[in-house]
C-alpha positions as CSV (number, residue, x, y, z in Angstrom):
1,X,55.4,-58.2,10.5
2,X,55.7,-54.8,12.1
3,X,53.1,-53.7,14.3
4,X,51.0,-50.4,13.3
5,X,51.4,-47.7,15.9
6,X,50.6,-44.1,15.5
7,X,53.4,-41.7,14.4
8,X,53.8,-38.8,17.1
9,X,54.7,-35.5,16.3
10,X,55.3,-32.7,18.8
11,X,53.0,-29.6,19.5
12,X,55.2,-27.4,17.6
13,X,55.4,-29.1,14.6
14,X,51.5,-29.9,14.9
15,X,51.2,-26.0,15.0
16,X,53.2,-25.6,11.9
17,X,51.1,-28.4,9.5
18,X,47.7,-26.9,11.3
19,X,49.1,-22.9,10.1
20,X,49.6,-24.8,5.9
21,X,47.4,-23.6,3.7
22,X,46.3,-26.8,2.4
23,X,46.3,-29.0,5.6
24,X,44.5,-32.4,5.3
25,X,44.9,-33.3,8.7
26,X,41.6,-34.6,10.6
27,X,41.8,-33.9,13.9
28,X,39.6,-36.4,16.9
29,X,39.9,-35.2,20.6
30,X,39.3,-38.6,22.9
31,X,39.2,-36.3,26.4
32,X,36.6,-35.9,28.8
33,X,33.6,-33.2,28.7
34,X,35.2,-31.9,31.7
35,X,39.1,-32.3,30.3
36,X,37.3,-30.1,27.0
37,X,36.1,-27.4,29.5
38,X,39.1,-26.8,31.0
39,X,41.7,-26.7,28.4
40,X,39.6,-26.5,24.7
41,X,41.8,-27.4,21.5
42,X,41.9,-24.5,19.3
43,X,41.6,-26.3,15.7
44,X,38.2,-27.7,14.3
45,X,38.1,-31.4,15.8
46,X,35.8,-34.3,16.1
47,X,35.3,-34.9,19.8
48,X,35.3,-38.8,21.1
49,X,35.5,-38.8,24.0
50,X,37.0,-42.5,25.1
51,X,34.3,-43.7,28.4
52,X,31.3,-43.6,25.9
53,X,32.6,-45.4,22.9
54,X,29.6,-47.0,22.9
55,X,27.9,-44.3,21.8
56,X,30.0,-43.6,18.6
57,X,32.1,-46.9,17.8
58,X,29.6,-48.1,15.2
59,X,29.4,-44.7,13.4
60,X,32.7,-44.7,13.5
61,X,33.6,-45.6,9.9
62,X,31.5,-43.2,8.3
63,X,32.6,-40.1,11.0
64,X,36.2,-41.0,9.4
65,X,38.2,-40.6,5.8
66,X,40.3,-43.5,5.6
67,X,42.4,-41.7,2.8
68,X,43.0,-38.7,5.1
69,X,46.1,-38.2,7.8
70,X,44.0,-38.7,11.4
71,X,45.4,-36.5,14.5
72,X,44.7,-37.7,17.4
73,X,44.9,-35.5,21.0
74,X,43.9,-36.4,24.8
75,X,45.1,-34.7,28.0
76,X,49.2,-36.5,27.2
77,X,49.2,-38.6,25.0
78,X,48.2,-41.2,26.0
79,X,45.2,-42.7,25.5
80,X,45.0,-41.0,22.0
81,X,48.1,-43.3,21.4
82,X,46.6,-46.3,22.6
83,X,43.3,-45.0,20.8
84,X,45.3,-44.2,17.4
85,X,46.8,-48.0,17.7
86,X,43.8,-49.5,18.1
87,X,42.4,-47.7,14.4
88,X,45.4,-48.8,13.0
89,X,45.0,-52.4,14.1
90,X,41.4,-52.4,12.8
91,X,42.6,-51.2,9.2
92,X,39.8,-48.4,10.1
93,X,42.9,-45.9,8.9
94,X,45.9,-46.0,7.0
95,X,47.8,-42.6,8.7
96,X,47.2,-41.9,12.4
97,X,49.5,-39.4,14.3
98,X,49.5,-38.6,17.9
99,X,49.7,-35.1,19.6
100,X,53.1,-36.3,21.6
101,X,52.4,-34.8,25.5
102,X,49.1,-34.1,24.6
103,X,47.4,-30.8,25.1
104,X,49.8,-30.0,27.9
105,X,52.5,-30.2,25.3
106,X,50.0,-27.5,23.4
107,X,49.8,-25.9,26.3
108,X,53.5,-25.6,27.4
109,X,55.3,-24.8,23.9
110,X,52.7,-23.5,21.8
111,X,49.6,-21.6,23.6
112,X,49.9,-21.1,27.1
113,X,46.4,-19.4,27.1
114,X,45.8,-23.5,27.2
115,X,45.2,-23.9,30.7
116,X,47.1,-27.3,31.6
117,X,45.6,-29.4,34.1
């Protein structure tokens, strides 16, 4: 059996299927307050941020579409990767994809008003 494991894409093609007309994607943000203050993803996203899972893992099934493509972006890439495989693993999604490089990837090729860090 294959293992699930989150399709990455890279920050330019991310920009491009953000910039459709009739994107679908759902985008999470697992970073830090402090990563978030530094260096804010410019797309509408649901932050959750990893050390205080506790806080959101039981809501999670209802903060999430199961029938709807899942983005996921940390700092690079990461622990939105590990984060992404676990959702998979848990049949909590069908479609996860991961922001390959992260926000420094962002940062680098697609806005460098992104401060990386």
């Amino acid at each position: 059996m294959k293992e699930k494991i989150p399709t990455n894409i890279s920050s330019q093609d991310l920009h491009t299927w953000l910039l459709e007309k009739n994107c679908d994607l759902f985008l999470i943000d697992v970073r830090e307050d402090q990563e978030l203050a530094i260096a804010p993803f410019p797309f509408t996203n649901l932050h959750l941020p990893l050390s205080r899972s506790s806080e959101w893992l039981d809501a999670l099934p209802n903060l999430i579409n199961k029938d709807q493509p899942v983005l996921i972006i940390c700092h690079r890439g990461i622990r939105s990767w590990n984060f992404g495989s676990w959702l998979l693993q848990q049949g909590l999604l069908y479609e996860v994809w991961n922001l390959d490089g992260g926000i420094e990837s962002w940062s680098l090729n697609v806005d460098p008003t992104i401060p990386c860090y």
